[in-house]
RODOMI-686748 format. One record per atom (N, C-alpha, C): residue in one letter; x, z, y. Coordinates in steps of 0.05 Angstrom, whole numbers, plus 5000, padded with zeros to 4 digits. Atoms other than C-alpha are relative to their C-alpha. Last residue first. Example, Ala and Ser with C-alpha at 12.3 -4.5 7.8 and 13.67 -1.06 7.14 Angstrom:
RODOMI-686748
S498449994976;S527351434979;S498550145022;A501850004976;A524651564910;A501850005024;
END
This chain:
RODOMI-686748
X500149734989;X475655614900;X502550224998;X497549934996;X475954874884;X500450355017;X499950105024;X469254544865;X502750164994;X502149875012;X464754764933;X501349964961;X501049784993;X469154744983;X498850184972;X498849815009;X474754254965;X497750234996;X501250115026;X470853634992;X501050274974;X502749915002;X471853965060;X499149914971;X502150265013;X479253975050;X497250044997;X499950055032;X481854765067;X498149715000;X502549925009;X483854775136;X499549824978;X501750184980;X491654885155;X497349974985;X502049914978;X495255435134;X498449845013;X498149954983;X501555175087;X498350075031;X498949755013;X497855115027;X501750005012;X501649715013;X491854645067;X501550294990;X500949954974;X497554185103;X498450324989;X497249824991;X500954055032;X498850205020;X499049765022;X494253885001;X502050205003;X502949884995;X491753345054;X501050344986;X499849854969;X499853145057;X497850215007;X499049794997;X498152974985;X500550075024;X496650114981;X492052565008;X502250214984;X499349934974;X485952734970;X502849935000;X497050205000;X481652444906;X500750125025;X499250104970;X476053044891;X503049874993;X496549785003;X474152924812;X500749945028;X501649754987;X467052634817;X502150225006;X499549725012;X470051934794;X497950245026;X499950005028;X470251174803;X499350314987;X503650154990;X468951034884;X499450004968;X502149894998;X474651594878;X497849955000;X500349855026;X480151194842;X497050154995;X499950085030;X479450604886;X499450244978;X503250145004;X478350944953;X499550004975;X502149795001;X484451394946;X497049964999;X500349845017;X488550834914;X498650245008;X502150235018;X486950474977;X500450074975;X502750014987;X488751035028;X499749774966;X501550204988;X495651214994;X497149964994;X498850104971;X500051784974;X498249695017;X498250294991;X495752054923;X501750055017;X498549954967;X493052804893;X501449594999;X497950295005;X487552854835;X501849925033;X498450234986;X484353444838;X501149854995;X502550014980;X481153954794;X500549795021;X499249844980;X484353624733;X498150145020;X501249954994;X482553474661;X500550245025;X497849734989;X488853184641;X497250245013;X499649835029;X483952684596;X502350155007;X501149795020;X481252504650;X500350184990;X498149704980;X487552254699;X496850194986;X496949824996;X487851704642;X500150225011;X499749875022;X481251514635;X501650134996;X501649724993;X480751414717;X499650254968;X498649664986;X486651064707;X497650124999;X499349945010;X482450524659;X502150255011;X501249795012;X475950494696;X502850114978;X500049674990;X480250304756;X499350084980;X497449834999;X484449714712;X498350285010;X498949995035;X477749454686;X502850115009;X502349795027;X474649464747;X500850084981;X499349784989;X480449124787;X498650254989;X497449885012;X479948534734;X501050345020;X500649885028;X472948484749;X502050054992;X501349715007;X473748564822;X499750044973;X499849955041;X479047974837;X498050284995;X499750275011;X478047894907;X500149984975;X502450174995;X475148554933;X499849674994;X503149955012;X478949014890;X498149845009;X499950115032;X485948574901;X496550074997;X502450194993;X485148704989;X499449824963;X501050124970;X490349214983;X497349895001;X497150194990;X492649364916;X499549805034;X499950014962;X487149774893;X501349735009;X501250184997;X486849634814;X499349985026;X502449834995;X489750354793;X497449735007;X501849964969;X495550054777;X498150074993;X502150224987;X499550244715;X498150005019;X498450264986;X505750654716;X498149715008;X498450004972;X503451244711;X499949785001;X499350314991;X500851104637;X499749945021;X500150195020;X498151764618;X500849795019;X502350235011;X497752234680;X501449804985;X499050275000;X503152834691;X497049944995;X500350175023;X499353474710;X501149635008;X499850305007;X501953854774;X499549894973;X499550095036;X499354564770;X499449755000;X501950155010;X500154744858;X500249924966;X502449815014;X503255264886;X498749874983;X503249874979;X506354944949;X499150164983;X498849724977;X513654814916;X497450155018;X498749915012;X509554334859;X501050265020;X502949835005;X505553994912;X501350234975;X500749864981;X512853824946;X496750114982;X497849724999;X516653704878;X499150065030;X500249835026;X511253204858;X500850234994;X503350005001;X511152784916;X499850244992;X501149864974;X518252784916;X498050085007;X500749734997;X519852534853;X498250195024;X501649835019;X518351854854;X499650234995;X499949754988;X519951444910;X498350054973;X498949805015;X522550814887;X499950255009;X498049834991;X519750444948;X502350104987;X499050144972;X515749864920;X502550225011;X499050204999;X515450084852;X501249905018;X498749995018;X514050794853;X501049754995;X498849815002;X510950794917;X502650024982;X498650114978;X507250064922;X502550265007;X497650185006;X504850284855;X502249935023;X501850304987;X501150914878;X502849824987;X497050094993;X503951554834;X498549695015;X499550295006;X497651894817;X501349825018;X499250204978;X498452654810;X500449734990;X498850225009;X493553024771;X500849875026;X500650314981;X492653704812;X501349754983;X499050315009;X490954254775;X499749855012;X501550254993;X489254924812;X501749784996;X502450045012;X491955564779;X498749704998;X499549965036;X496755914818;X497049904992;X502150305014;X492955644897;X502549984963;X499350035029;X495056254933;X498349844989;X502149945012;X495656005004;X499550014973;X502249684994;X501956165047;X497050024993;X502350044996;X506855535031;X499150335003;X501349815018;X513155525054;X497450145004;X502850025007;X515454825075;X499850344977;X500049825016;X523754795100;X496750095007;X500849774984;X524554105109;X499750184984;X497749964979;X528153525073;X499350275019;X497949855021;X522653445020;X502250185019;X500449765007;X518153275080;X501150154978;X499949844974;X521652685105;X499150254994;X496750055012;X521352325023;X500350155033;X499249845021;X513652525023;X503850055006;X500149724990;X511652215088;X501150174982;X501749995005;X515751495065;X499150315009;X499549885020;X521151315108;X496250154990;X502849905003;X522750855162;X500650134966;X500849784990;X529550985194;X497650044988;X498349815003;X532850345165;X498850215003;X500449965028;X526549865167;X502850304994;X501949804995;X526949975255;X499150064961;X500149704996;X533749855251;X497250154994;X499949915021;X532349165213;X501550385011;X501350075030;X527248915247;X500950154990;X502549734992;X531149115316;X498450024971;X497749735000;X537748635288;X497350235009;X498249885020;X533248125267;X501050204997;X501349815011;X527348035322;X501950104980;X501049744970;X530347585380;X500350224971;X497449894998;X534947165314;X499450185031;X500750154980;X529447015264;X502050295020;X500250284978;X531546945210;X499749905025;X497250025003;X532347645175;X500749675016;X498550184972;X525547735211;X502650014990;X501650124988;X521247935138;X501349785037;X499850205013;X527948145110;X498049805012;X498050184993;X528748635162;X500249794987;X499550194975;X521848815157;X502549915012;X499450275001;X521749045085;X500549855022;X495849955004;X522049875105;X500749674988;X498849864975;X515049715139;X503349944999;X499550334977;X512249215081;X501950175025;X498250265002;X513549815032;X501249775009;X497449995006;X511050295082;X501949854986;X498950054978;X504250025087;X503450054996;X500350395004;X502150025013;X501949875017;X497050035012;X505850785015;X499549625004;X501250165018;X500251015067;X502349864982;X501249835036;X503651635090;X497849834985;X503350045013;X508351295135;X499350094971;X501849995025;X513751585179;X497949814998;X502050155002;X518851275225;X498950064975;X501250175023;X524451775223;X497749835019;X499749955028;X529352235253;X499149764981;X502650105015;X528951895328;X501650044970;X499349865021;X534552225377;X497549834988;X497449785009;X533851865449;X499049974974;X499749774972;X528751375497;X501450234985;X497949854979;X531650845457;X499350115020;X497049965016;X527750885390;X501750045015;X499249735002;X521450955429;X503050084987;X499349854971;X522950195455;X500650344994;X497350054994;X524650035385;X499250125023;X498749725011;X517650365356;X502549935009;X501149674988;X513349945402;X502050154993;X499649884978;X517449345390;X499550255010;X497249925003;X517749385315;X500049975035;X498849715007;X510449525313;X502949995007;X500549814991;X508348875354;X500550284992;X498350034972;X512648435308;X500250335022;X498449895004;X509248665247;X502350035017;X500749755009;X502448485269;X502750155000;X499949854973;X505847855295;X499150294998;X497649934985;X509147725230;X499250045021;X498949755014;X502847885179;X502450035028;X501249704990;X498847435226;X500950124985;X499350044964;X504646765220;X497950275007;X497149924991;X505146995139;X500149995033;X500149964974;X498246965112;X501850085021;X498750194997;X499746895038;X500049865036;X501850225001;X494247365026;X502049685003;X501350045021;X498947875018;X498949874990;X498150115020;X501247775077;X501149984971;X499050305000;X495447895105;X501949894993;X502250105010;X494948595081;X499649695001;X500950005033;X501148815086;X497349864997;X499650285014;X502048665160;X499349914977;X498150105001;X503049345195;X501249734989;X500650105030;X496349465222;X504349904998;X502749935016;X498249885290;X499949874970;X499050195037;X503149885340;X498050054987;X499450285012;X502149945418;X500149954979;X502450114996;X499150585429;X500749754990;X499150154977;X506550945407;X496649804991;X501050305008;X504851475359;X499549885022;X499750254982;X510051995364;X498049954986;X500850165009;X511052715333;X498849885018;X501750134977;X514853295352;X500249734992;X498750344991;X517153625293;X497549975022;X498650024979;X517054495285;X500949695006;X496649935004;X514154575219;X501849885025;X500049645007;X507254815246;X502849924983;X500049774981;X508154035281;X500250254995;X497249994986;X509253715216;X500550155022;X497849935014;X503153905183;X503250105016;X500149764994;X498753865240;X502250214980;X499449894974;X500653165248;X499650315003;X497650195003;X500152925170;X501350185034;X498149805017;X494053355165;X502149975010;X500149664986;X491052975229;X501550174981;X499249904976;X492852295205;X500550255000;X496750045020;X490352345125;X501250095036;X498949825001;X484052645167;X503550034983;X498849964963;X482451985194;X500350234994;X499749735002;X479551775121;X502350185026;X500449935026;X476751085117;X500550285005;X502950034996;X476850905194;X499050214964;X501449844973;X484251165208;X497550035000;X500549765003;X485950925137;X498150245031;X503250025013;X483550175155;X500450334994;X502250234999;X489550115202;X497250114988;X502250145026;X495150485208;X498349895015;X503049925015;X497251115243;X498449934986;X501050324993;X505350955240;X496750154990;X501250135030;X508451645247;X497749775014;X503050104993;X514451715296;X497749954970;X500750145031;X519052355286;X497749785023;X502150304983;X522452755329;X500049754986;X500550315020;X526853325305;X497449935008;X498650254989;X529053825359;X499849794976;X496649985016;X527354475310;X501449715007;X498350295000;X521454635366;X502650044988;X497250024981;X519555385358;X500949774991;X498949764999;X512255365336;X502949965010;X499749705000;X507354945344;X500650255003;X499849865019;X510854295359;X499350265002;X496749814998;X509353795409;X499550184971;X500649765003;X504253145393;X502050334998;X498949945004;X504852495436;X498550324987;X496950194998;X501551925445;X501450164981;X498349804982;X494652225435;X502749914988;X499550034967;X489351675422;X502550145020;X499750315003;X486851885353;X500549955025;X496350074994;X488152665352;X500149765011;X499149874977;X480752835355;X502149935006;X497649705005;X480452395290;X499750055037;X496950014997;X474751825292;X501450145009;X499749994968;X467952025261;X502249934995;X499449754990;X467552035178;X500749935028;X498850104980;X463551445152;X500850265013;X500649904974;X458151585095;X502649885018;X503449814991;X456451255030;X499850145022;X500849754994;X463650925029;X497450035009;X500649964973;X463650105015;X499450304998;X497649854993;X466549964952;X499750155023;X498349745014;X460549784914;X502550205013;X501749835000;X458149344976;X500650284978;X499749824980;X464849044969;X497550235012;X497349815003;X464948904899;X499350095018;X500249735022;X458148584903;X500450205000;X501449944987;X459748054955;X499450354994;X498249984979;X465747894910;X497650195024;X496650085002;X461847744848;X501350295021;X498549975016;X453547864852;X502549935009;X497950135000;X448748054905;X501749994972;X501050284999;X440648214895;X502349815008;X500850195027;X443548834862;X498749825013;X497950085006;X446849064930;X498849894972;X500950355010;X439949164974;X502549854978;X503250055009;X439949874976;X499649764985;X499849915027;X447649755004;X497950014979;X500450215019;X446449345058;X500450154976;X503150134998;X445649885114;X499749804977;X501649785003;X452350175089;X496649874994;X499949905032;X455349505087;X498850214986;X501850275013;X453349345158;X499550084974;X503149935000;X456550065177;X498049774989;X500449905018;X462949835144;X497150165008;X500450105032;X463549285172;X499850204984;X502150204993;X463149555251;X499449954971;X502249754998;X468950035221;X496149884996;X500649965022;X472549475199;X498350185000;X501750155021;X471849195268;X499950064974;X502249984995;X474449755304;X497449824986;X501749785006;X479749915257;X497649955014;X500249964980;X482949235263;X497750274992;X498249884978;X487549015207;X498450175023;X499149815006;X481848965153;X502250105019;X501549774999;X476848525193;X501750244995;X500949944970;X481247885216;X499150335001;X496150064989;X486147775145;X497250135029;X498649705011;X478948055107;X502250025029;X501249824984;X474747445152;X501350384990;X499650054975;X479946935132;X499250175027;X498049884990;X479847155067;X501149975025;X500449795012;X472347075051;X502850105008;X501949784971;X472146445094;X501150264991;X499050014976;X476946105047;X499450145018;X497549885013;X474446374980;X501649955030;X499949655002;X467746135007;X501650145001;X500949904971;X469245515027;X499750244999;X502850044989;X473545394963;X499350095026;X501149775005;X481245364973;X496249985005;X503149864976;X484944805004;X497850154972;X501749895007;X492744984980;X496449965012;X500650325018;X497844695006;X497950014990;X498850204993;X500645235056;X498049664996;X501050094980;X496545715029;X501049815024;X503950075008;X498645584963;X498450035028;X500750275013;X505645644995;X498449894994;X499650184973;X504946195029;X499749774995;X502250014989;X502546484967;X500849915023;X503050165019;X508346244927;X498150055011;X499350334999;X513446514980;X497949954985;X499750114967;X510947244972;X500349745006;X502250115000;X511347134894;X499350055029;X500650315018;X519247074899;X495849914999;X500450204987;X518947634949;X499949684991;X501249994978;X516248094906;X500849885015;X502450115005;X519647844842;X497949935022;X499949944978;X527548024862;X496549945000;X500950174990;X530047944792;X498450075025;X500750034978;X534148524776;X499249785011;X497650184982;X537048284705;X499650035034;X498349995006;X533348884669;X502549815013;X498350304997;X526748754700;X503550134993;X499949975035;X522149494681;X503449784999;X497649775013;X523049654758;X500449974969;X497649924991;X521549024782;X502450274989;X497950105017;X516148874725;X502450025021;X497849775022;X512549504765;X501449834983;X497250045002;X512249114822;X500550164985;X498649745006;X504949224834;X502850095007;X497950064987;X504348464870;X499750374997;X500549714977;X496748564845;X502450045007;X497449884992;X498247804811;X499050285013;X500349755015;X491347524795;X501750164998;X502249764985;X491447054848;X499750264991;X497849864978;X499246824817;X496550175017;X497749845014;X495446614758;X500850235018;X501149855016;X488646224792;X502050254997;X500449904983;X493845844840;X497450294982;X497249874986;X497945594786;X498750215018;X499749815025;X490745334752;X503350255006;X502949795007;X488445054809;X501150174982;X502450205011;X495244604830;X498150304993;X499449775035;X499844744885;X496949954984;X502049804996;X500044214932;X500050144979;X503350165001;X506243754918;X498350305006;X500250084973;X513843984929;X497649905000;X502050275002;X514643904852;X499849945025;X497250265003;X520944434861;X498449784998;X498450054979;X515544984886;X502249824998;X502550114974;X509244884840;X502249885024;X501850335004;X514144844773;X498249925024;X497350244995;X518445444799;X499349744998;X499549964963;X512045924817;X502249744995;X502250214983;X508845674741;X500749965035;X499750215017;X514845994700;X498749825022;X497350094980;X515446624755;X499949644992;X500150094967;X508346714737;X502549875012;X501650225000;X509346674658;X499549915030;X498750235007;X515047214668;X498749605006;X497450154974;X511447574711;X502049764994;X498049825011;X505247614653;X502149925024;X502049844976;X497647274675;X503450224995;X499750024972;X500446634641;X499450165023;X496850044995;X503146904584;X500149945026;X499550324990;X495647154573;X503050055012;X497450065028;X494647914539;X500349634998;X501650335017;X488947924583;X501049984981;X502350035002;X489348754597;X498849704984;X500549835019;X496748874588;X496050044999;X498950215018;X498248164625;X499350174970;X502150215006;X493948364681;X500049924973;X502649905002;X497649104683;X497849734989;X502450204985;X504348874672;X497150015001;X501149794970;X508649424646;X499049765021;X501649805014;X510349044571;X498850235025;X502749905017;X510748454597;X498850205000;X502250084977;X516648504644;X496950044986;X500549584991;X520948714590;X497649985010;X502949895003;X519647974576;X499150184995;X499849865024;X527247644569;X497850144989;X502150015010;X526447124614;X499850104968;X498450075028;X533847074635;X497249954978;X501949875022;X530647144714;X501149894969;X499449675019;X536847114750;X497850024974;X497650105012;X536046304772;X500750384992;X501150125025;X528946444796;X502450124982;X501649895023;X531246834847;X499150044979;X498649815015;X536646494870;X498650164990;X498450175012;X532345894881;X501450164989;X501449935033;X526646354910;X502249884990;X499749785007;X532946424965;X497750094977;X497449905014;X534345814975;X499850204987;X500150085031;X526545604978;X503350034994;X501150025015;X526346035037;X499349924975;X499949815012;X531345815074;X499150264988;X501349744983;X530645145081;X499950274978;X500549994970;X535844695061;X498350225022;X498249684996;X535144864991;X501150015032;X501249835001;X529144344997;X501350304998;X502850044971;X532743805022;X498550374994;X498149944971;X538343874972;X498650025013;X499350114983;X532243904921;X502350045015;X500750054973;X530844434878;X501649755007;X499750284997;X532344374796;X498549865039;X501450134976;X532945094775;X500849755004;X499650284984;X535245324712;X498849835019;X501350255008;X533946044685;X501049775018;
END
């Protein structure tokens, strides 16, 4: 398409580079047809195409972005499944990245809508405070029909109980089981999963250890950014993201480092993006982009090993649901599928993969009716496979699906760990025999 930037404005580099962005899109509207907002409103303007249309008109005007621009692009769940549909490779995810910087740039935002993300960008990075929020929310629950919208959502979303924090949580270092196979791994522990389900961790570590890796988590690193930068919150997405790439560079040169795992996939997309995120900036560039090289999703590290399972589980269906930030963001698709598969497990495809689940970080509590209407529609989908399980790779598709269903949602790692000797999922006990 035809861009009309400024000299001034291709100057910085940033709007060079939506500039070439734009300038691929041929606006042919593959894109459409695997657009979750656009396959629910059936609006041009809730479609990538129609977004990219309104991102080039906000960003070549150079004026505050206007209400109705900023509406569009809110409703964006930055899936990326028109990336993979996009026939001319348009580069979308960081083209709408820029637009929310931008809107928050220019952008003044109701008081509410302001506070409301000001206190997510503060609460969701820090496990101790989300925690803190999520006992409030507990105690407020009772009282959730005297809230409506946003308030609402999150009382709805808020877990009915709170599982302690992992025995493991705190320990630098973990050796290996059984005869060390000299591979040394770091895994990133996150953020809100540690509070939400602190046994993704511990699998993940007990896993790898009974296959012979010695596993890192360096105290220093933690939320990796995604979430605020999401929000268009770019100066706390980059120190968040800073502090990891130091921690994990220093461990990088005390010797051999296989990987930088993560088994949240949300996280990992922003992880293995951090050279782009400091491609500018000239301390953090060259470490940025070693430490995105090595990172790798838990699935795509555990293909590579040799995993033989030892619990007979012929029989037990697991719908697997492909997170977007996975299959889009990463392109990881098999792997998942060909590790619960090699365990024992009766993988069922689900109907229309490819559409979100309505997680997408911090989407279910800002947009909830459109996140409603996407969960009740996977949850129809992984129905009508009528599984005993439903398996993920990520914490916020495991909320999402489950704050919808009676069908246990679990980690695959949760699943690997179990058919490879480790202890059977307590939600497992009584439905899964």
């Amino acid at each position: 398409m035809k861009t009309d930037f400024s000299i001034a404005q291709l100057a910085d580099p940033k709007f060079a580079e939506s500039n070439d962005i734009l300038r691929k899109c041929v606006h042919c509207g593959f894109c459409t047809a695997t657009c979750p907002t656009y396959t629910e409103l059936g609006d041009e303007r809730d479609s990538p195409r129609g977004r990219i249309y309104m991102i080039q008109q906000m960003l070549e005007s150079g004026a505050p972005a206007q209400k109705e621009t900023v509406q569009h692009v809110d409703r964006c769940l930055s899936c990326l499944s028109c990336m993979t549909t996009c026939p001319s490779g348009v580069d979308y995810m960081h083209l709408v990245d820029h637009a929310r910087q931008y809107i928050d740039d220019t952008y003044e935002r109701p008081v509410f809508d302001r506070m409301l993300r000001k206190i997510l960008g503060l609460i969701l990075p820090s496990p101790t405070l989300f925690r803190i929020s999520l006992i409030g929310a507990m105690l407020a629950r009772p009282f959730k029909n005297l809230f409506r919208g946003r308030l609402r959502a999150m009382l709805d979303m808020a877990p009915a109980s709170i599982p302690g924090p992992s025995g493991l949580d705190g320990v630098v270092r973990h050796t290996p089981k059984r005869s060390p196979s000299g591979k040394r791994v770091i895994l990133m522990a996150g953020c809100a999963q540690k509070v939400l389900s602190p046994d993704i961790n511990d699998a993940t570590i007990r896993l790898l250890t009974r296959l012979g890796v010695e596993v890192i988590i360096p105290k220093k690193a933690g939320c990796c950014g995604a979430l605020p930068l999401h929000m268009g919150q770019e100066d706390p997405a980059q120190a968040y993201a800073k502090k990891n790439i130091l921690a994990w560079y220093e461990e990088m040169e005390q010797g051999t480092l296989d990987a930088i795992l993560i088994n949240t996939s949300g996280c990992g997309t922003t992880v293995k993006d951090y050279g782009h995120l400091f491609k500018h900036d000239e301390e953090m560039a060259e470490k940025a982009q070693a430490v995105a090289e090595i990172a790798k999703d838990i699935s795509e590290y555990l293909v590579t090993l040799d995993i033989e399972p030892n619990v007979p589980l012929s029989g037990v269906k697991v719908a697997y649901h492909s997170a977007c930030s996975l299959q889009h963001g990463q392109r990881v698709i098999d792997p998942p599928k060909q590790l619960l598969q090699a365990a024992g497990f009766d993988v069922a495809p689900i109907p229309e993969s490819h559409i979100c689940c309505g997680s997408a970080g911090t989407y279910n509590l800002l947009q909830p009716e459109l996140s409603s209407r996407l969960k009740d529609r996977k949850i129809r989908n992984i129905a009508s496979v009528s599984p005993d399980i439903v398996a993920a790779g990520n914490i916020g598709c495991i909320a999402q699906i489950g704050s919808g269903m009676n069908i246990p949602v679990l980690h695959t790692v949760q699943l690997l760990d179990w058919a490879t000797g480790g202890p059977k999922p307590e939600v497992l006990e009584k439905t899964v025999h």
